[in-house]
N, C-alpha and C positions, 0 to 999 in steps of 0.2 A: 690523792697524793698529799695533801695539806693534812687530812687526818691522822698520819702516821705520825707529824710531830706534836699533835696534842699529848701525848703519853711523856712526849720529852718537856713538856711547855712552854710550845713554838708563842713567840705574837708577835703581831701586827699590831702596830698602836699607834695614834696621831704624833707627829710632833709638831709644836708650835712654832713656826719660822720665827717667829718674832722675838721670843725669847731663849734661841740657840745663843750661843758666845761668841763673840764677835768677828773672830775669826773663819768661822763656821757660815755667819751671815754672810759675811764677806764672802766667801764661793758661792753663797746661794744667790747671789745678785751679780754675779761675774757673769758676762755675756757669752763666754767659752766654755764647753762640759755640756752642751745640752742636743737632745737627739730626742729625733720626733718617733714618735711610740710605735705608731704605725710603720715606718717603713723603719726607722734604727738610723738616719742617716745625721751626719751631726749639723748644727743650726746653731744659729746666732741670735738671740731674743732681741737683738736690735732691728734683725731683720723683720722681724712678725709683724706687720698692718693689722692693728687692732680692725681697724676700717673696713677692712676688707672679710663680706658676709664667708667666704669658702675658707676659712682658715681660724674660724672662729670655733669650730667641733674637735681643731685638731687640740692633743695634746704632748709635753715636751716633759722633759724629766732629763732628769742628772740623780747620781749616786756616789757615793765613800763610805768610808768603813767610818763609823763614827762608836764611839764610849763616852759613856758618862760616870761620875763617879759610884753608879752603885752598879750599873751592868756593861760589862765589854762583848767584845765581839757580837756587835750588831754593824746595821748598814742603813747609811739614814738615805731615802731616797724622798727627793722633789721634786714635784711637779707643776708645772706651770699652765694653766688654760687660759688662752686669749675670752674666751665665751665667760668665765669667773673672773677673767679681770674686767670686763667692761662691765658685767654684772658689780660687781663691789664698787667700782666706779660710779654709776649711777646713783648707788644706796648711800653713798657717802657725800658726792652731788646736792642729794635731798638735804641730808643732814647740815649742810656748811649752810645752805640758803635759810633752815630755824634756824639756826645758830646764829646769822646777821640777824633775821626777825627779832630775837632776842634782843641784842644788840641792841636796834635801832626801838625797839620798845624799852627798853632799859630796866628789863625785868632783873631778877637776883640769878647769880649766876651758876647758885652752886648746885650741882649735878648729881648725881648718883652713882653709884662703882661702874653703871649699866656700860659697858664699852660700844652701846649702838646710844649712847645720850650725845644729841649733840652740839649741848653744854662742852663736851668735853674740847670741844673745836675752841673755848673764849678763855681770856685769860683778862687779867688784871693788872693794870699800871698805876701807880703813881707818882709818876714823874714826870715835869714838864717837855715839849720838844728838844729844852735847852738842857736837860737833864737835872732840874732843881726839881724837888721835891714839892708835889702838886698836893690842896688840900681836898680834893675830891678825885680820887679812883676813879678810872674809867675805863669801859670793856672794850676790848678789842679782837676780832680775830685772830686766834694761832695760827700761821698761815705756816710755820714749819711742823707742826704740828699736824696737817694735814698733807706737807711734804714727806714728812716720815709715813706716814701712813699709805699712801699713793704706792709708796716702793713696792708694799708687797700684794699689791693687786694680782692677782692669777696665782698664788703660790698657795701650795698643800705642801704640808711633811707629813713622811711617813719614817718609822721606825720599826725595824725588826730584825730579829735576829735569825730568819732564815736568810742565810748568809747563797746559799746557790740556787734558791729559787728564780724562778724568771722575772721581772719586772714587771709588765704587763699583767700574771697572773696576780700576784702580791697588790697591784694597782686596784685589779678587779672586786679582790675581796674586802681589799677596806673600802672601795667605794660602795658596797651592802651594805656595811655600817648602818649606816642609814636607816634600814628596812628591820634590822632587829632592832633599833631604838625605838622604831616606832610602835616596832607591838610590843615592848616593854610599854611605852606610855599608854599605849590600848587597853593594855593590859590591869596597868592600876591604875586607868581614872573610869574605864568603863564597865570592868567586869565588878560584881562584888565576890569578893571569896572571903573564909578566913584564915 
C-alpha cells in the first residue's frame, strides 16, 4: 500500500518535538488528545505510572494536521513511550551526576555542541548571593535546564504527508528507520567499494 505513493513522493520523516513553535509544543505536552495505540481508547499522560513494569511496552500518540512554511498538508503525529521516557531518564540521570563531578572538581566548563555533553547541564555565575558582582565565577548546576529537558522524555514526532493512512501503520515504518541506517553505516564503514 505505502509503495503506490513513492511515485507521488509520499514521506515519513522525524520531527523534532523540541523544536516545533510553541504553540504546537504546547499541544504536545497537553495531557488531553492522547489514545493508546493498541486499543485506540483516549488517556490522560498524567495518568501513566512510569513505575509500573505492564505499561512500560505500551505506547500513546496524538495527531493534527500541521504546515510549515515550505510544505502544507501534512499531519504531524506524536508519540509518547513510558519504556523511552524512563530510558532517556536514566541517560540524563548519568549525565547531571558528571555534570556535579565537574562542578565539585572545578574542571573548565566549556562543552562541545554534543547535546549528550553533560557540560551542557552547568552554567556560570558571577554574582554574589546578594547580587553584587563577584570577582571569581562560579559553576553551578542548571537545574531548569534539566527541567526543560525532563518535559519531553517519552516523546517521538513524526511528519507526513500521508494524510489517510492509519496511524499505527505510519508508526511502524518509521520505527525501521532504524534498520536502514544501519546498513547504510555497514555499508560505508565495512564494505569497500568504489
Amino acid at each position: 500500500r505505502f509503495f503506490n505513493h513513492f511515485a507521488d513522493r509520499a514521506f515519513i520523516v522525524t520531527q523534532s518535538v523540541k523544536k516545533l513553535k510553541k504553540e504546537e509544543m504546547e499541544w504536545v505536552l497537553k495531557d488531553e488528545g492522547w489514545k493508546d495505540l493498541s486499543t485506540r481508547k483516549p488517556i490522560k499522560l498524567s495518568d501513566i505510572d512510569l513505575n509500573n513494569p505492564e505499561i512500560l511496552n505500551h505506547l500513546y500518540y496524538k495527531e493534527e494536521p500541521y504546515e510549515t512554511k515550505k510544505v502544507n498538508n501534512q499531519r504531524l503525529i506524536v508519540t509518547f513511550s513510558p519504556k523511552y521516557a524512563v530510558y532517556q531518564k536514566h541517560i540524563r540521570d548519568k549525565q547531571v551526576e558528571r555534570a556535579k563531578q565537574f562542578i565539585e572538581k572545578g574542571k573548565k566548563t566549556k562543552g562541545t555542541s554534543n547535546p549528550n555533553d553533560p557540560k551542557r547541564f552547568i552554567d556560570s555565575i558571577s554574582v554574589t548571593e546578594n547580587g553584587e558582582v563577584a570577582v571569581k565565577t562560579m559553576n553551578i548546576l542548571d537545574t531548569s535546564k534539566i527541567e526543560n529537558e525532563a518535559k519531553f522524555d517519552g516523546f517521538y514526532g513524526i511528519a507526513t504527508d500521508l494524510l489517510d493512512d492509519d496511524v499505527a501503520s505510519i508508526i511502524k515504518i518509521s520505527e525501521g528507520r532504524w534498520e536502514i541506517e544501519e546498513s547504510f553505516r555497514i555499508m560505508k564503514s565495512e564494505f569497500d567499494a568504489r
